[in-house]
PAVOLUM-940283 format. One record per atom (N, C-alpha, C): residue number from 1; residue in one letter; atom name; z, y, x. Coordinates in Angstrom, 2 decimals. Example, Ala and Ser with C-alpha at 12.3 -4.5 7.8 and 13.67 -1.06 7.14 Angstrom:
% PAVOLUM-940283
[node 1,A,N,[7.80,-5.69,13.19]]
[node 1,A,CA,[7.80,-4.50,12.30]]
[node 1,A,C,[7.80,-3.30,13.20]]
[node 2,S,N,[7.08,-2.25,12.85]]
[node 2,S,CA,[7.14,-1.06,13.67]]
[node 2,S,C,[7.87,0.03,12.90]]
END
This chain:
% PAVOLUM-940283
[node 1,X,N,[33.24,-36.45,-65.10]]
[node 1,X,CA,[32.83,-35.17,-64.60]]
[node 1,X,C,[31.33,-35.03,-64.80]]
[node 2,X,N,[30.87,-34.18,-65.68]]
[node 2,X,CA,[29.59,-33.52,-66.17]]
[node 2,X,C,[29.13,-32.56,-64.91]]
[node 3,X,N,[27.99,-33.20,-64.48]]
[node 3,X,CA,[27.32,-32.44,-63.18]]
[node 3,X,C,[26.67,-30.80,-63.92]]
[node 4,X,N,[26.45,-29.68,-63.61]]
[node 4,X,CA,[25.86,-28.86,-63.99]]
[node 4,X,C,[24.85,-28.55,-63.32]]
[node 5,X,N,[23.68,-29.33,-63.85]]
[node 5,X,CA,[22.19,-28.61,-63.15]]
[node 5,X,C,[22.26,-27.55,-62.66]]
[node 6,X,N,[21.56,-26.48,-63.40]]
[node 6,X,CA,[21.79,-25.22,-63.75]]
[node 6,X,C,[22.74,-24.59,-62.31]]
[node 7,X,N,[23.53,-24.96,-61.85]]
[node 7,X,CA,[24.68,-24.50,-60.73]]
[node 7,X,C,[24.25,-24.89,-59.49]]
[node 8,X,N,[23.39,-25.97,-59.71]]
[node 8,X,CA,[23.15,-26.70,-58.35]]
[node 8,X,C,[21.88,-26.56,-57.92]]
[node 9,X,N,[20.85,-26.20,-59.17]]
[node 9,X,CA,[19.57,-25.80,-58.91]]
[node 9,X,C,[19.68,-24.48,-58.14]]
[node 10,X,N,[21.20,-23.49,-59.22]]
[node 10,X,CA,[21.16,-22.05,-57.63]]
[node 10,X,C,[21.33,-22.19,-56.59]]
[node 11,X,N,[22.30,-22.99,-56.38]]
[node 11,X,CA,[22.82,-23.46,-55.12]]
[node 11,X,C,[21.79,-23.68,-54.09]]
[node 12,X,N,[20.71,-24.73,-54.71]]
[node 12,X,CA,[19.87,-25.23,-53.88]]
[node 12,X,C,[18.72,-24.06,-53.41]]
[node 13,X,N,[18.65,-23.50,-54.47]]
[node 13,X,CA,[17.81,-21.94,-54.29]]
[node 13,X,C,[18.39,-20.96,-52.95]]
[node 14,X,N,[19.67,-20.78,-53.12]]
[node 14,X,CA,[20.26,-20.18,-52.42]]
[node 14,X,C,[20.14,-21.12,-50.75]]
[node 15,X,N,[20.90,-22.04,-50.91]]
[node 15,X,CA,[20.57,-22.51,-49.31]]
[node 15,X,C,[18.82,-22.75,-48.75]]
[node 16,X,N,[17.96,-22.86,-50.00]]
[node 16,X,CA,[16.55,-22.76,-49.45]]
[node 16,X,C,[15.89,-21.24,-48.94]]
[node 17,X,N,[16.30,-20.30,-49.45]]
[node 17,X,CA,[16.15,-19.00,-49.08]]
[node 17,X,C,[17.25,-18.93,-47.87]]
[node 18,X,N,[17.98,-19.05,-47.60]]
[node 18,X,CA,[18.73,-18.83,-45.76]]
[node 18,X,C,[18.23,-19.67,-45.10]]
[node 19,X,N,[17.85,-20.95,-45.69]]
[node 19,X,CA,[17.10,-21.77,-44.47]]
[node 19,X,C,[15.72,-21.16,-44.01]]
[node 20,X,N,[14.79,-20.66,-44.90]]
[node 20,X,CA,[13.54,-19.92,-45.10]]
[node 20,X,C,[13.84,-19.11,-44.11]]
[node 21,X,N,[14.92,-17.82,-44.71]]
[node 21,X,CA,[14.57,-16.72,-43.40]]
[node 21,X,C,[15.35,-17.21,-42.01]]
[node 22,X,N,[15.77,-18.24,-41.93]]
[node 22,X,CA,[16.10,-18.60,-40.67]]
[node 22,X,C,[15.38,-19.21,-40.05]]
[node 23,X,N,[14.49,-19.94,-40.57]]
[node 23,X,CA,[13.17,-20.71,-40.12]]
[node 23,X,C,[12.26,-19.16,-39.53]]
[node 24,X,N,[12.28,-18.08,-40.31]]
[node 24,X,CA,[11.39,-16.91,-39.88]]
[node 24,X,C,[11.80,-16.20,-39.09]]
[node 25,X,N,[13.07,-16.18,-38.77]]
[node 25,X,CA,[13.71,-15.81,-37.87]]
[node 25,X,C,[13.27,-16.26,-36.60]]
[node 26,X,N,[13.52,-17.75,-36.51]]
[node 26,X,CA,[13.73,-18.38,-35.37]]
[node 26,X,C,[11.89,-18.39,-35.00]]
[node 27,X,N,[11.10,-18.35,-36.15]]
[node 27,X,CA,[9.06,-18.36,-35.63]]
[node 27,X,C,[9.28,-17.06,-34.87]]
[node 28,X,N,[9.93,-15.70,-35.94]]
[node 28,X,CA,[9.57,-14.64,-34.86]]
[node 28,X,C,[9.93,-14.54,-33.41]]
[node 29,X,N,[10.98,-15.10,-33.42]]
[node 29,X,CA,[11.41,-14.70,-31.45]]
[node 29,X,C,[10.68,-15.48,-30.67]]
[node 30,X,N,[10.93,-16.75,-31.31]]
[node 30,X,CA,[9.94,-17.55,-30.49]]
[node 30,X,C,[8.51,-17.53,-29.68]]
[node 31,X,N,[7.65,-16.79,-31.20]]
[node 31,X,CA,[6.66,-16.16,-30.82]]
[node 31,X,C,[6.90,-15.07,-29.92]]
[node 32,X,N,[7.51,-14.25,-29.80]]
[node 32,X,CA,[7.57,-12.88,-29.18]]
[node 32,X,C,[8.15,-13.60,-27.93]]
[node 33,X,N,[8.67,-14.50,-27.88]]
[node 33,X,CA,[9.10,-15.20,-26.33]]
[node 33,X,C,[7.73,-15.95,-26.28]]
[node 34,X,N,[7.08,-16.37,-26.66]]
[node 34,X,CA,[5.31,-17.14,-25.93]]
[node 34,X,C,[5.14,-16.14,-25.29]]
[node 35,X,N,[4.80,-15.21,-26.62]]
[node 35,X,CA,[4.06,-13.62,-25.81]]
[node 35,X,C,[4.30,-13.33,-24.66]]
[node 36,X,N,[5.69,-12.90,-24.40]]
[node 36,X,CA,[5.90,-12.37,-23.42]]
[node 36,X,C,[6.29,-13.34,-21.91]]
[node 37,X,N,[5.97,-14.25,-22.34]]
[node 37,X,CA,[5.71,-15.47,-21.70]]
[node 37,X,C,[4.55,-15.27,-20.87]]
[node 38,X,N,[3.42,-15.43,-21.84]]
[node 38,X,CA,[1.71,-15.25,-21.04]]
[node 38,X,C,[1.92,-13.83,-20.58]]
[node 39,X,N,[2.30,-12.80,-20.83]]
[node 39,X,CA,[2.68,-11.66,-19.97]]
[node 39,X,C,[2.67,-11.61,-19.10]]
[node 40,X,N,[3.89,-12.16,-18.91]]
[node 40,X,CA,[4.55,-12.65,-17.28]]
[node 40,X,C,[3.90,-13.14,-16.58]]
[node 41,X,N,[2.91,-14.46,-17.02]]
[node 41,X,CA,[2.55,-14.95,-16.38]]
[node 41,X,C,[1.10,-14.49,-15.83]]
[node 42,X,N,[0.38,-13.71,-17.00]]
[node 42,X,CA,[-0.43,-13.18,-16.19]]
[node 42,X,C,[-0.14,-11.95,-15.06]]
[node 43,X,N,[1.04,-11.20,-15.37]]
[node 43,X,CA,[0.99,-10.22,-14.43]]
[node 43,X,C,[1.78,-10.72,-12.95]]
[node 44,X,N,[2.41,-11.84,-13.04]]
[node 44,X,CA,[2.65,-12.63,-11.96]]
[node 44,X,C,[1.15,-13.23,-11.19]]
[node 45,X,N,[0.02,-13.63,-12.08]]
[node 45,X,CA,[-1.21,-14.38,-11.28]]
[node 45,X,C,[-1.38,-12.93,-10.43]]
[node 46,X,N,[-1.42,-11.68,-11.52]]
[node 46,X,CA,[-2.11,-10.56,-10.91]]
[node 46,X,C,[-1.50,-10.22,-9.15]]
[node 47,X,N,[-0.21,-9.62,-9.32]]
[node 47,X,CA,[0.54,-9.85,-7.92]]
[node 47,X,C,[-0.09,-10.76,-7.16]]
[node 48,X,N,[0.07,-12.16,-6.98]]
[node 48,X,CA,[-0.01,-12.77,-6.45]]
[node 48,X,C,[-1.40,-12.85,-5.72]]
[node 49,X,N,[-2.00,-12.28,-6.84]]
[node 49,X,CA,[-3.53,-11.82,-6.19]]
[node 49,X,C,[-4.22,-11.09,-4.91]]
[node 50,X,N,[-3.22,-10.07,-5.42]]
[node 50,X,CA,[-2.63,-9.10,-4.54]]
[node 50,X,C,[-2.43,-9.33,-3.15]]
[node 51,X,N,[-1.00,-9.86,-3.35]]
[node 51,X,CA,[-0.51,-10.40,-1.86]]
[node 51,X,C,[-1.19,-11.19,-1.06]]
[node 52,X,N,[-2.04,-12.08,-1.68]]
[node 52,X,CA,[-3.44,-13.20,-1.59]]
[node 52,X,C,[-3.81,-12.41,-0.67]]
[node 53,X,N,[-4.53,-11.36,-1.09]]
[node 53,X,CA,[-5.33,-9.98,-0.20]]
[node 53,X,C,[-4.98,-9.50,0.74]]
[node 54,X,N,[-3.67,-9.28,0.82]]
[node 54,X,CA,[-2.82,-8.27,1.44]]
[node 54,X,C,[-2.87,-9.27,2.99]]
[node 55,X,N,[-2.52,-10.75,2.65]]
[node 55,X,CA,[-2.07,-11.83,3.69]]
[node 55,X,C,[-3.14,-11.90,4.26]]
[node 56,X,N,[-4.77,-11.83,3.31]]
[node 56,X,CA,[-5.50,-12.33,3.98]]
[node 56,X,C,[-6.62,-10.67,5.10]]
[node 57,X,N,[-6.16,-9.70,4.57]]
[node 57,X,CA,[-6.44,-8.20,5.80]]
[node 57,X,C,[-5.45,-8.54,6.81]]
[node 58,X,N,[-4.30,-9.00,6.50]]
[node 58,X,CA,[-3.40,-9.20,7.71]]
[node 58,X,C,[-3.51,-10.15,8.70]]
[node 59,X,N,[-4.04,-11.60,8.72]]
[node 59,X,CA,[-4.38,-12.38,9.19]]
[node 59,X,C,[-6.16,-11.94,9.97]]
[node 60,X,N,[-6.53,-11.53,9.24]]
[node 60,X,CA,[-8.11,-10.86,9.81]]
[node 60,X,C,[-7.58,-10.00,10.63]]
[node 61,X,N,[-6.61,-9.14,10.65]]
[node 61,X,CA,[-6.45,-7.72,11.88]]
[node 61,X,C,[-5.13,-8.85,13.16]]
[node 62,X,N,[-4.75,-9.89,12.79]]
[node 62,X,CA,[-3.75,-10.45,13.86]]
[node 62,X,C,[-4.85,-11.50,14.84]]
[node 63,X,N,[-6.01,-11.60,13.79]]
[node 63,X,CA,[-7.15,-12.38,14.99]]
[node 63,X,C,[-8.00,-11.77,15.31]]
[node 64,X,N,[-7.76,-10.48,15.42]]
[node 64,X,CA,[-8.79,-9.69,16.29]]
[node 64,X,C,[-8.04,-8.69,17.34]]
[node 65,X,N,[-7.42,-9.14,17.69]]
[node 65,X,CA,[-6.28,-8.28,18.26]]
[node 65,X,C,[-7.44,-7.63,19.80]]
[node 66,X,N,[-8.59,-7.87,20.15]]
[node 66,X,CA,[-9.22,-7.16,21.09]]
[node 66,X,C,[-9.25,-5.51,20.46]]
[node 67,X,N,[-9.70,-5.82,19.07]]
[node 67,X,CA,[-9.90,-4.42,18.69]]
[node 67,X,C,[-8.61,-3.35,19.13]]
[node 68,X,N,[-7.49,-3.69,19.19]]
[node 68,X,CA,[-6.61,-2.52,19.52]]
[node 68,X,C,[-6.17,-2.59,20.80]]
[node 69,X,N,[-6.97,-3.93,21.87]]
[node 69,X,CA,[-7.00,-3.62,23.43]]
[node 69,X,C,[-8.35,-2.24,23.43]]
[node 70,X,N,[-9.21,-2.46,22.72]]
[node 70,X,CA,[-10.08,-1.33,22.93]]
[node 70,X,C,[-9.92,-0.02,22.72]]
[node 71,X,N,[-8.99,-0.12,21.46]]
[node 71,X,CA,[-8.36,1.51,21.53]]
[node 71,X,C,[-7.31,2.15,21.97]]
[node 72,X,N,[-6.57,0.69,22.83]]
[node 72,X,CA,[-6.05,1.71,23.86]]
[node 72,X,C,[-6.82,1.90,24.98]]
[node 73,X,N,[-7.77,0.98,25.47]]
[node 73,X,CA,[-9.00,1.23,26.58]]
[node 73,X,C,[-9.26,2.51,26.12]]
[node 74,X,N,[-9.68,2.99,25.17]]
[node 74,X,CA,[-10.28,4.40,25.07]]
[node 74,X,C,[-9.20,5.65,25.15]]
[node 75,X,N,[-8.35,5.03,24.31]]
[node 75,X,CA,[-7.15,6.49,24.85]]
[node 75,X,C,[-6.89,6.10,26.35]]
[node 76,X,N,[-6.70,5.38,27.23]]
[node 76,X,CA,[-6.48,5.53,28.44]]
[node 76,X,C,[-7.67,6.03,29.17]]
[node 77,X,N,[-9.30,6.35,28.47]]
[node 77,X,CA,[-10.29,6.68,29.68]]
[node 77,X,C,[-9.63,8.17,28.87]]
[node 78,X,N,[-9.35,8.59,27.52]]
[node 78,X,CA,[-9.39,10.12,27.56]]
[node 78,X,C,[-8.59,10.13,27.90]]
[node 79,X,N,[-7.23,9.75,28.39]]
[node 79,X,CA,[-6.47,10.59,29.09]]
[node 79,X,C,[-6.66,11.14,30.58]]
[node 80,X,N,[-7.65,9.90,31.09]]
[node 80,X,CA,[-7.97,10.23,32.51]]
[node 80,X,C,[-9.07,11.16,32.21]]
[node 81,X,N,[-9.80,11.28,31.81]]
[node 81,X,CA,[-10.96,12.85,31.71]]
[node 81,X,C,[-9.90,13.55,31.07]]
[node 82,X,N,[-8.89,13.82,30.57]]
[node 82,X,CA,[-8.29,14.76,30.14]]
[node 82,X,C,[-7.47,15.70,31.77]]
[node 83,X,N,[-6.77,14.61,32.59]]
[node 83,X,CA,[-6.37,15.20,33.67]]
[node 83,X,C,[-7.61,15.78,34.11]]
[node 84,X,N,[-8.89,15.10,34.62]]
[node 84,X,CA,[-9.63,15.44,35.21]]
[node 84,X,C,[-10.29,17.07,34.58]]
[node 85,X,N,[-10.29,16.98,33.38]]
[node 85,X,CA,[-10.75,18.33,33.02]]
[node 85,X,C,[-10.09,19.67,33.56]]
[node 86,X,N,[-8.31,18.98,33.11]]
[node 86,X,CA,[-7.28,20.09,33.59]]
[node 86,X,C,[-7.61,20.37,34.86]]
[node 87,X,N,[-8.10,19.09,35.92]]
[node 87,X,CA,[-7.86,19.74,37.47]]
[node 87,X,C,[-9.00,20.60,37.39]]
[node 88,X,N,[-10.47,20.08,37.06]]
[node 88,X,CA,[-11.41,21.35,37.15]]
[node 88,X,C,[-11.23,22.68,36.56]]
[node 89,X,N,[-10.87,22.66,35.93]]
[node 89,X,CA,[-10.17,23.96,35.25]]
[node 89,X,C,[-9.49,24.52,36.17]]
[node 90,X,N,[-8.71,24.34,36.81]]
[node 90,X,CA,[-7.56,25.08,37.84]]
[node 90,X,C,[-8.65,25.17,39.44]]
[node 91,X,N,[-9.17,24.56,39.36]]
[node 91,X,CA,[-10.58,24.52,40.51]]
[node 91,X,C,[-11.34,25.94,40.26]]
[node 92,X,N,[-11.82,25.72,39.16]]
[node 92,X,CA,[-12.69,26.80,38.46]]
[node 92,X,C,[-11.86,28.23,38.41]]
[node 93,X,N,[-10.64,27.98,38.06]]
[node 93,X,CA,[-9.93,29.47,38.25]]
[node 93,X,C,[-9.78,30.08,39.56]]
[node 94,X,N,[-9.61,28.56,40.64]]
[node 94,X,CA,[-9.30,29.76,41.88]]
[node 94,X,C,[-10.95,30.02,42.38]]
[node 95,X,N,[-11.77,29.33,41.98]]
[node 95,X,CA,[-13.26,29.95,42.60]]
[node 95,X,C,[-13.34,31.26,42.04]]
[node 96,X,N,[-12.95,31.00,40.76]]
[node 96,X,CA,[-13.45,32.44,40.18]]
[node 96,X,C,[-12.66,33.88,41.02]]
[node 97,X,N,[-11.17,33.12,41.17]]
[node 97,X,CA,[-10.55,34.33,42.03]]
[node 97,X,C,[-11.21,34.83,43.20]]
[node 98,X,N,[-11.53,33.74,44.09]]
[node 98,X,CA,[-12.36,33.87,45.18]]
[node 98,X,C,[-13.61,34.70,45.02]]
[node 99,X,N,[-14.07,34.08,44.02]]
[node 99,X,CA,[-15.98,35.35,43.99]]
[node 99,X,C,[-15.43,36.79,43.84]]
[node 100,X,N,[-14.39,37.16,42.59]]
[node 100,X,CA,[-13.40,38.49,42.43]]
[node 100,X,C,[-13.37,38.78,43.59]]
[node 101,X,N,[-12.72,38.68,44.62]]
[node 101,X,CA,[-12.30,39.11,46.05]]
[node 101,X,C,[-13.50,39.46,47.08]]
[node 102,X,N,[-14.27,38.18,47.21]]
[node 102,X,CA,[-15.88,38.29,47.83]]
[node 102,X,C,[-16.42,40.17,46.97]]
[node 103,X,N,[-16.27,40.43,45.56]]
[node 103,X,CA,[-16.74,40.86,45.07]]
[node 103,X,C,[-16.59,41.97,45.31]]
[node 104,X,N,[-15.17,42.83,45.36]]
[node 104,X,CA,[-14.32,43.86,45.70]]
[node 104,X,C,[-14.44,43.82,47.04]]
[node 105,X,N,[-14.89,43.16,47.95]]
[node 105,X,CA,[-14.73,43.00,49.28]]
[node 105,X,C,[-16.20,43.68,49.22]]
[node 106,X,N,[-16.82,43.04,49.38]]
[node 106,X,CA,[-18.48,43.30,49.33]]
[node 106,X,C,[-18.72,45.38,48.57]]
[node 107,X,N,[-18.07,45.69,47.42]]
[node 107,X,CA,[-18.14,46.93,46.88]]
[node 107,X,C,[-17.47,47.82,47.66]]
[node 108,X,N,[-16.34,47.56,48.11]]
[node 108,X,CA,[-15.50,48.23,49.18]]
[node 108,X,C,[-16.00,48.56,50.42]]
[node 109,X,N,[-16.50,47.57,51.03]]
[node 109,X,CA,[-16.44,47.39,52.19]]
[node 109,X,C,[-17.67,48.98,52.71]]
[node 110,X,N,[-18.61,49.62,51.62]]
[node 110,X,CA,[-19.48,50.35,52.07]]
[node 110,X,C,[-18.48,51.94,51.20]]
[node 111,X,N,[-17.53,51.72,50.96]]
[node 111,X,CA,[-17.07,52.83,50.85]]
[node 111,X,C,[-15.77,53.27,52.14]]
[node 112,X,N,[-15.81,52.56,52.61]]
[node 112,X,CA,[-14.71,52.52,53.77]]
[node 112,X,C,[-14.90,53.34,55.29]]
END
C-alpha cells in the first residue's frame, strides 16, 4: 500500500485549520469571560464601598442616640408652649369680650 502525500498533506491542512479556529474560538470567550470577570469584580469592590458607607452613617447615628432624646426634648417643650399659647389666646378673647362690654357699657350708660 502506496501512502499518498498529496491526500494527507490536505488532510493535515484541513484538521490544522479546525484546530486553528477552535483554538480562536476558545481565546475569544475566554477573553470576553476575563473581561467580564474584572467587571464584576470591580463593580462588586464599588457596592461594597457603598455599603462600607452606608454601615458606617449607621453605626455613627446608633452611637449617638442622645441626639434624638433631644429632638424629642424639643418637640415636647413645643408642644407645651403650643397649649400654652392656645390657653392665652382663649384668655385674650374673653378680655377682649370684657373691654367690648366695659365699652358699650361706658357709651350707653350717658345716653340712658
Amino acid at each position: 500500500m502506496e501512502l499518498d502525500y498529496e491526500a494527507a498533506k490536505f488532510w493535515l491542512s484541513v484538521i490544522q485549520i479546525f484546530a486553528t479556529l477552535a483554538l480562536f474560538v476558545y481565546v475569544a470567550v475566554t477573553r470576553k469571560s476575563q473581561v467580564n470577570e474584572k467587571r464584576i469584580d470591580s463593580f462588586e469592590k464599588h457596592v461594597n464601598s457603598g455599603f462600607e458607607d452606608i454601615k458606617d452613617r449607621v453605626i455613627r447615628l446608633e452611637e449617638k442616640p442622645d441626639h434624638n432624646q433631644e429632638i424629642n426634648d424639643v418637640h415636647k417643650r413645643l408642644n407645651g408652649i403650643s397649649r400654652e399659647v392656645s390657653q392665652l389666646s382663649g384668655e385674650f378673647k374673653q378680655t377682649s369680650e370684657a373691654v367690648k362690654r366695659m365699652h358699650d357699657y361706658m357709651i350707653n350708660k350717658g345716653k340712658r
